[in-house]
C-alpha positions as CSV (number, residue, x, y, z in Angstrom):
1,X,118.1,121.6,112.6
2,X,120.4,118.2,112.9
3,X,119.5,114.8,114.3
4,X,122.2,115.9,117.3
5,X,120.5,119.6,117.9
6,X,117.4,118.3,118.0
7,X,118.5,115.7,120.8
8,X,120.5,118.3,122.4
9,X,117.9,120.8,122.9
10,X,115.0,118.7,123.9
11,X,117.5,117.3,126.6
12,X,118.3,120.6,127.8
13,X,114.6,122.1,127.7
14,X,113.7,118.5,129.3
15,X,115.7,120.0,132.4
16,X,114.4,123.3,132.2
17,X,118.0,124.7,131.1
18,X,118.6,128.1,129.4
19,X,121.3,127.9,126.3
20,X,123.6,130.1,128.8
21,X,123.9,128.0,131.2
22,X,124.7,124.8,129.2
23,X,126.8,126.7,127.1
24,X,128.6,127.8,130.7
25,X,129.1,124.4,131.7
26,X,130.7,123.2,128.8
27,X,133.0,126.3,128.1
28,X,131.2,126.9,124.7
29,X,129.2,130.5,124.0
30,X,125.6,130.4,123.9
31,X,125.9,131.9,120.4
32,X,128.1,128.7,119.1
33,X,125.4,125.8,121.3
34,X,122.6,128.1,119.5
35,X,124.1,126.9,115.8
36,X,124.5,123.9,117.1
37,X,120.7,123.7,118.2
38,X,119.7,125.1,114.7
39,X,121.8,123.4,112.6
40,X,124.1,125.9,111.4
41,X,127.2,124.5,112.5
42,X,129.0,121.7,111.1
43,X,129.4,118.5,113.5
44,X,130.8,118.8,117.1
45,X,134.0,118.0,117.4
46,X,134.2,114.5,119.3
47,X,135.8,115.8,122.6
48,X,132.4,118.2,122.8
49,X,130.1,115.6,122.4
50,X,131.5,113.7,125.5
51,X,131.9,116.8,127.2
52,X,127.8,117.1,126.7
53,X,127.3,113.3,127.5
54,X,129.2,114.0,130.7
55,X,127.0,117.0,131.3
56,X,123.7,115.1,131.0
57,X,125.1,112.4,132.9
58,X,123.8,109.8,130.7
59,X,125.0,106.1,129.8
60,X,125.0,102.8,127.6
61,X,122.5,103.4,124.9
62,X,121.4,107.6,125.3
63,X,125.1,108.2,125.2
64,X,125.4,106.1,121.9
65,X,122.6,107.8,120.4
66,X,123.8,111.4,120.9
67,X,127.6,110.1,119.8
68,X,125.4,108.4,116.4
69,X,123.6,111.7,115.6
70,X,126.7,113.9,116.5
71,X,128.3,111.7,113.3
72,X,125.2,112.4,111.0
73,X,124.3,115.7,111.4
74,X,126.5,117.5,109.2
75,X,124.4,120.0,107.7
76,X,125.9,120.4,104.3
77,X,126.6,116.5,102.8
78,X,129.3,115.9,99.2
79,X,127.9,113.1,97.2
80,X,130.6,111.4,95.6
81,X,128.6,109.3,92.8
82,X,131.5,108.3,90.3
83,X,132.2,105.1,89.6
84,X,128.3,104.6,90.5
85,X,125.2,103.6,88.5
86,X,123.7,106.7,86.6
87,X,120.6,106.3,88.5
88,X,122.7,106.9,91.9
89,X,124.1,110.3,90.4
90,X,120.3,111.2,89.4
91,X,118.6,110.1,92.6
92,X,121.4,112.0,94.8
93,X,120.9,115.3,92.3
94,X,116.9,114.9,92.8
95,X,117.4,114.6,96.1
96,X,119.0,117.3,97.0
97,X,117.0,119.3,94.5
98,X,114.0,118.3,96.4
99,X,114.3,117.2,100.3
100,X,113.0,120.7,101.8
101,X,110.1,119.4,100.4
102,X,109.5,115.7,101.6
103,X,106.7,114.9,103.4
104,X,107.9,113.3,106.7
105,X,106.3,110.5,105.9
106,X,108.3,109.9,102.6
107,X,111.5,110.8,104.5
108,X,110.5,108.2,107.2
109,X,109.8,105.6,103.8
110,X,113.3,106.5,102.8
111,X,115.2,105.9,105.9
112,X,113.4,102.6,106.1
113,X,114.8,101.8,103.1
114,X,118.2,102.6,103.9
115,X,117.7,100.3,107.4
116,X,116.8,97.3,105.4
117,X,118.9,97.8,102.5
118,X,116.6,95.5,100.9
């Protein structure tokens, strides 16, 4: 699942709303709002995503944040480390290697990392 499924389905379970009738609404099949939901499609395009903001009927900051995921929830990433430190190219291979594994809690230690870029 993405950042932006996640939101999206909680919002529409949140309102007691099956995938057919969101999907309905926004002219999109149930099967395509499903991948979007699990992850299996790449990132909404950007007229979707305000199509879905509209939808919800929300502002200001919640409209932000679903704009914000809809940017980082493609599900397959490219690294591009050259030019980089070695230890870059390592820690991206590594990573990828290993994130189905991460605890949550190391994930969480790793985004807070990449906040304070400290």
């Amino acid at each position: 699942m993405t950042p932006f499924g996640e939101k999206i389905r909680a919002m529409r379970e949140a309102r007691g709303l099956t995938q057919a009738d969101m999907a309905a609404a926004l002219q999109i099949s149930a099967a395509y709002l499903s991948a979007l939901e699990h992850g299996h499609r790449g990132r909404p395009s950007w007229a979707l995503v305000q199509r879905i903001i509209t939808y919800f009927n929300v502002i200001w900051d919640e409209a932000e944040d679903l704009e914000a995921r809809a940017r980082l929830s493609h599900p397959r990433v490219t690294v591009d480390t050259s030019g980089l430190n070695p230890k870059a190219t390592y820690f991206v291979n590594r990573l990828a290697r290993e994130i189905g594994q991460l605890p949550e809690a190391t994930l969480d230690r790793l985004m807070a990392v990449l906040t304070d870029k400290r």
